[in-house]
Structure formats: C-alpha cells, structure tokens
N, C-alpha and C positions, 0 to 999 in steps of 0.2 A: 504493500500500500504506500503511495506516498507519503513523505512526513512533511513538505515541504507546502507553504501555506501560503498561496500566491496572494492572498489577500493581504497579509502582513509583508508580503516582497513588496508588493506597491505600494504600502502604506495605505489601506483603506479599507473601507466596513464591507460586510455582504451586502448590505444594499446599494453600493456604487453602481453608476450607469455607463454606460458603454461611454460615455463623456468621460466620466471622473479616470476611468483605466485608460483610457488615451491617453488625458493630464499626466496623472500621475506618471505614467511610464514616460510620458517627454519630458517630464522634468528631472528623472533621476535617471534616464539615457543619457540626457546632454552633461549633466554632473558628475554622473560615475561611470563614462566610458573611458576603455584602459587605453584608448591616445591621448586621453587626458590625465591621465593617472599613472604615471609611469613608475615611481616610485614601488609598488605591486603590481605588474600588472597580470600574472597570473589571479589571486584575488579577486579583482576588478574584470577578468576576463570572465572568471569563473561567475561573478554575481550580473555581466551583464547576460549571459546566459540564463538565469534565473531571471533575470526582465524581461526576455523574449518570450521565454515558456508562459510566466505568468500572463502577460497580454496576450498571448495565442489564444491561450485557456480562457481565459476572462471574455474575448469577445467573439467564441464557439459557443454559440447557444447551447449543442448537445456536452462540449467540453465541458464545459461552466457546468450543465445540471450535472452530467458524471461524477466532476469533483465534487460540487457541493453536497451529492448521495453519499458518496464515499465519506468526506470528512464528517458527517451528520451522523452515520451510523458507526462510526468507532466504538468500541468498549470505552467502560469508563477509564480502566487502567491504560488503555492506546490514547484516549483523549489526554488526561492528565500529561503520560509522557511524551504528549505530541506538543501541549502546551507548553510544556519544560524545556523542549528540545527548540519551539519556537522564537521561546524569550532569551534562550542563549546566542541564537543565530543574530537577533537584531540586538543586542548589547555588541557582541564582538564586533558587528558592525559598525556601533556608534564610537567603539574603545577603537577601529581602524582608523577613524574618521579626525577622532582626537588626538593619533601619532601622528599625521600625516599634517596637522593644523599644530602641532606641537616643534615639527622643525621647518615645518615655513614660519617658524615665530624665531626657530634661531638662525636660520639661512637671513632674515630680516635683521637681526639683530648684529652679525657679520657682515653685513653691505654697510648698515650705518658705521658701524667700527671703521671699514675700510674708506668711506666719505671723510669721517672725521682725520684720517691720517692725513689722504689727499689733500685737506684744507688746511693742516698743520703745515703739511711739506710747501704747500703756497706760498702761506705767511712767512716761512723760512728763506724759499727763496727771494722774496721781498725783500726782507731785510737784507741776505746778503748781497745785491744786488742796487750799482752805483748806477743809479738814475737820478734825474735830477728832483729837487724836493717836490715840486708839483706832483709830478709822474707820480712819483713813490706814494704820495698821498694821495693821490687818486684811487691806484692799482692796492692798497693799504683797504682803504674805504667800499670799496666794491669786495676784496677779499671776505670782512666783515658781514657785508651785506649776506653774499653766498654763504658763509658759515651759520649767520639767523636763520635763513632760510631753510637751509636744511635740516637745523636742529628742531623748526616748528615742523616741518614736515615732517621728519622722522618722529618728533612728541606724537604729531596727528595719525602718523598712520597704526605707529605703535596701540595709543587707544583703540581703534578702530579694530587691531586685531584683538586685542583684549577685550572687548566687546563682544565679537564672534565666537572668540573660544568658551564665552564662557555662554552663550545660547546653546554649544555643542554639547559643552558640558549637562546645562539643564536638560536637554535634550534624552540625555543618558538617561533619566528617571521618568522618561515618558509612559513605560512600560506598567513601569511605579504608581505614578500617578494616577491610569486610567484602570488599575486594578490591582488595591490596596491590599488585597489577601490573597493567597492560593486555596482553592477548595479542594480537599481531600476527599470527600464524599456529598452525597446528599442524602438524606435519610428522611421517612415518612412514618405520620404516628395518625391513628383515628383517635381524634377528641375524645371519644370515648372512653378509651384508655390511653392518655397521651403518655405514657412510659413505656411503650413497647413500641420498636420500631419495626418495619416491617415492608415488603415487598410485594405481599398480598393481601387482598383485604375483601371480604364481604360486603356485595354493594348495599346490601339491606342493613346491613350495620353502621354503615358510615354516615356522617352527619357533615366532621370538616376532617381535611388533612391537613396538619401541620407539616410544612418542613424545617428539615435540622439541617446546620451545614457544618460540617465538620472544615476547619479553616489553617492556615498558618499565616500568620501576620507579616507584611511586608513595609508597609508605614509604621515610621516610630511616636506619630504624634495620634490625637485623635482627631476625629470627620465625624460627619452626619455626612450618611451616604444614601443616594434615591435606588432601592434595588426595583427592578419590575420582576414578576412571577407570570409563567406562561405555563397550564393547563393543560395539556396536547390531550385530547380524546385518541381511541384506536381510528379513525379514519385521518388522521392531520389536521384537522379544525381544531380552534382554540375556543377551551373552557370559558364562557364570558355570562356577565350578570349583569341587563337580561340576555338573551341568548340573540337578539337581533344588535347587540352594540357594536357600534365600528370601533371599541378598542383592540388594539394587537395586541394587547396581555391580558392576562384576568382580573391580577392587581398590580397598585403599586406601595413597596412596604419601605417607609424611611428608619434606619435606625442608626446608634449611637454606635460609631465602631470604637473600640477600645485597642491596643496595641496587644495584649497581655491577652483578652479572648482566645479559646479556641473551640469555641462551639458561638453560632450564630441563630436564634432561635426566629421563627418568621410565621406571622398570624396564619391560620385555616385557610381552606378553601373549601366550600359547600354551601349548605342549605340545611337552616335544623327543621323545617318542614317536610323538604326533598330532596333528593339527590342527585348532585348534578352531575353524575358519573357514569359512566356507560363501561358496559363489561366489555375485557378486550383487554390489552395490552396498551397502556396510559404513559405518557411520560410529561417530568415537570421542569424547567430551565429557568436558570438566574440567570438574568442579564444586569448589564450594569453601565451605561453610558453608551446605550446601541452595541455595546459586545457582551456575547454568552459566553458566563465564567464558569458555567455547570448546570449538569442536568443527569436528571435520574429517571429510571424506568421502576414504573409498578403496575400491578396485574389487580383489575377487578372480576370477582367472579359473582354468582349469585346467590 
C-alpha cells in the first residue's frame, strides 16, 4: 500500500480543487526544483518526483478516488503509522529547508566580510597614495560614502534574512500547531453503562455513545480546541440531528486540552427516545481544523 500522502506532499486538505493542486504544485515546483537546488540535489530530485506523482494522482479523477479508498480504509494500526511516518517526512523536510537557509546566512555573512576588507584595502591605498589634497579628499569622501553604504545594506539584508529564517523556523511546528495531540485509539461506551468500552453494541440498548480518545500530548501549553464528531452509518451517510441537516458532522464538541491528559472524554451521540443507529458496521472520526486525527469502527446489531 502506499504510505506516501500526496495530500500532505502538496500541502493541502482533501477537499482541495483541481485549482488548489495546480497552485500548490506551481509553487513548490518552481521553489524546490533540483536546478534550483543544487546544494542536494538528489533530495530535491527525489521530492520533485513526489510533486509529479502527487499532481498526476490528485487531478485523475479515478487516481484520486483509488487513493483516497485506499488511505480511508487503512487499519487503525496502518493509519497511526502512516501518520507517524507522514509527520517525519514533512519535518525532515522543513529541518532540509533550514540547513540550506542556515548557510546562505553564512555564505552572506563571508561576502560582507570580504566587502569590508575591499573597502579597508581602498582606504589604504588612499592614504598611501600622493595625490594632490583635493583628489585625496574627494576619493577619501566617496571611499566613506561606499563603506555607509554597504554597511546599511548588509544591516538590511542581514535582517531581512533573519526574518525569513525565523518564519522557516515557525514553520517547523506547523504540524504542531494544526494537531496538538497524537491519538492512540478511539474507544466507544453506551451511556448506559459508560464504563465498559466496546466494539459492539445492541441497537435496542443504546441511547448515546460516548467516545474516548486515548491521546499523547504534543503542545506544552494549554488551548481550547473546536473538535467536530462524524457519525458514519453502514451505507456512508453521516449521522445528523435532524436527519435532513446540511451539516457535515453530527456535532461539534469544544474542550479544554491540558498538556499532562491522556484520555480525552467527548459528549454522546443518540437519542434517549430513539435510536439513531442503524445495524451494520458504523464508524466515528475526529477531525480537527478540516483534518481527520482519528477514527474508529463499531458494529451494531439487534
């Protein structure tokens, strides 16, 4: 199976449009091609490779549904190390991005040196050199000039790179940012008895299901984070209250993340009237900022 995740090679969501994957791949062709990149360019050969694959696939309608079947039906255990194995690809990436930005800051820093010398050896020869006083104070005065000069522009461009390096840097914890925790499981309980997790359940029995998410913390500070819950019945329609809403989830559950959690507790889903579950094979997905951070399969029966 593939492990390679062309949606994260482009930088972009499942719902991108044949737009956004053109975009995206013109702008990280023209940035990370290896006649621009000399410095690696096996590396840079090798990931503009993975730019071509991804935009083939992305804008193959049958391509695109294939992978998108295949990544959907993973195991849990292929999901998880498919997302482990995802978030390493695009860190080494950002840590390539930051060597390569780390000695054009000293290659930069060796040209000013080399300017500064230049403009020493000027002034030198000025002074030793019998011209008349005018001359000499002219060719003196202009010297000076080109030494301000330069030194403002090396101040400026200096910043300018320290600026950049350090959006690359932030950039680094973008992964971070857009998904504060890793989830090791998802877990399901009938209200009923909400201390027993389970995999299967009695349609006639159930009222709501909680889920659990088993978690490992990747933020060190705390959030209030907006999770959405999706519902999946056995035919692929989403569980929704009422059942004619144009929402794309079921709900949405805000809560307090704490660094030190590692269980994440998340309101029901049902009906204490009725039940809004259909027998079959069910499945329930956290998303978190337009990406799915996990999901779990359960069976109702009757």
């Amino acid at each position: 199976m593939n492990r390679i995740d062309h949606y994260s090679i482009l930088g972009i969501g499942r719902e991108a449009t044949d737009s956004d994957v053109k975009e995206a791949y013109r702008k990280l062709a023209k940035a990370l091609h290896p006649d621009k990149n000399s410095d690696d360019k096996t590396f840079y050969t090798r990931y503009f490779q993975l730019l071509n694959e991804a935009k083939e696939v992305l804008l193959d309608s049958k391509k695109k549904a294939q992978f998108n079947a295949n990544q959907f039906n993973r195991s849990e255990e292929s999901n998880q190390a498919w997302e482990v194995n995802s978030l390493k690809n695009e860190i080494s990436i950002l840590k390539k991005k930051i060597y390569i930005l780390e000695r054009e800051l000293e290659r930069t820093k060796a040209a000013l040196k080399t300017k500064d010398r230049e403009v020493e050896d000027f002034n030198r020869s000025i002074n030793g050199a019998h011209f008349e006083v005018e001359e000499f104070k002219y060719k003196l005065i202009k010297a000076r000039k080109v030494k301000t000069g330069l030194v403002i522009l090396s101040c400026f461009l200096f910043i300018m790179l320290l600026v950049f390096v350090n959006k690359i840097i932030k950039s680094n914890d973008h992964y971070r940012e857009e998904i504060p925790f890793l989830v090791d499981s998802v877990q399901l309980a009938n209200s009923l008895d909400s201390n027993v997790y389970s995999k299967s359940f009695k349609r006639k029995s159930i009222r709501f299901l909680n889920p659990r998410l088993q978690i490992k913390a990747l933020l060190p500070q705390k959030i209030v984070l907006k999770l959405d819950v999706k519902f999946i019945n056995p035919d692929g329609t989403v569980s929704r209250y009422p059942p004619d809403s144009k929402n794309e989830f079921s709900y949405q559950e805000i809560i307090n993340y704490q660094p030190d959690l590692n269980i994440i507790r998340l309101h029901g889903w049902g009906n204490n009237s009725k039940s809004f579950f259909h027998c079959g094979q069910n499945a329930v997905e956290i998303w978190y900022k337009s990406r799915i951070i996990a999901k779990g399969n359960f069976s109702i029966d009757e």
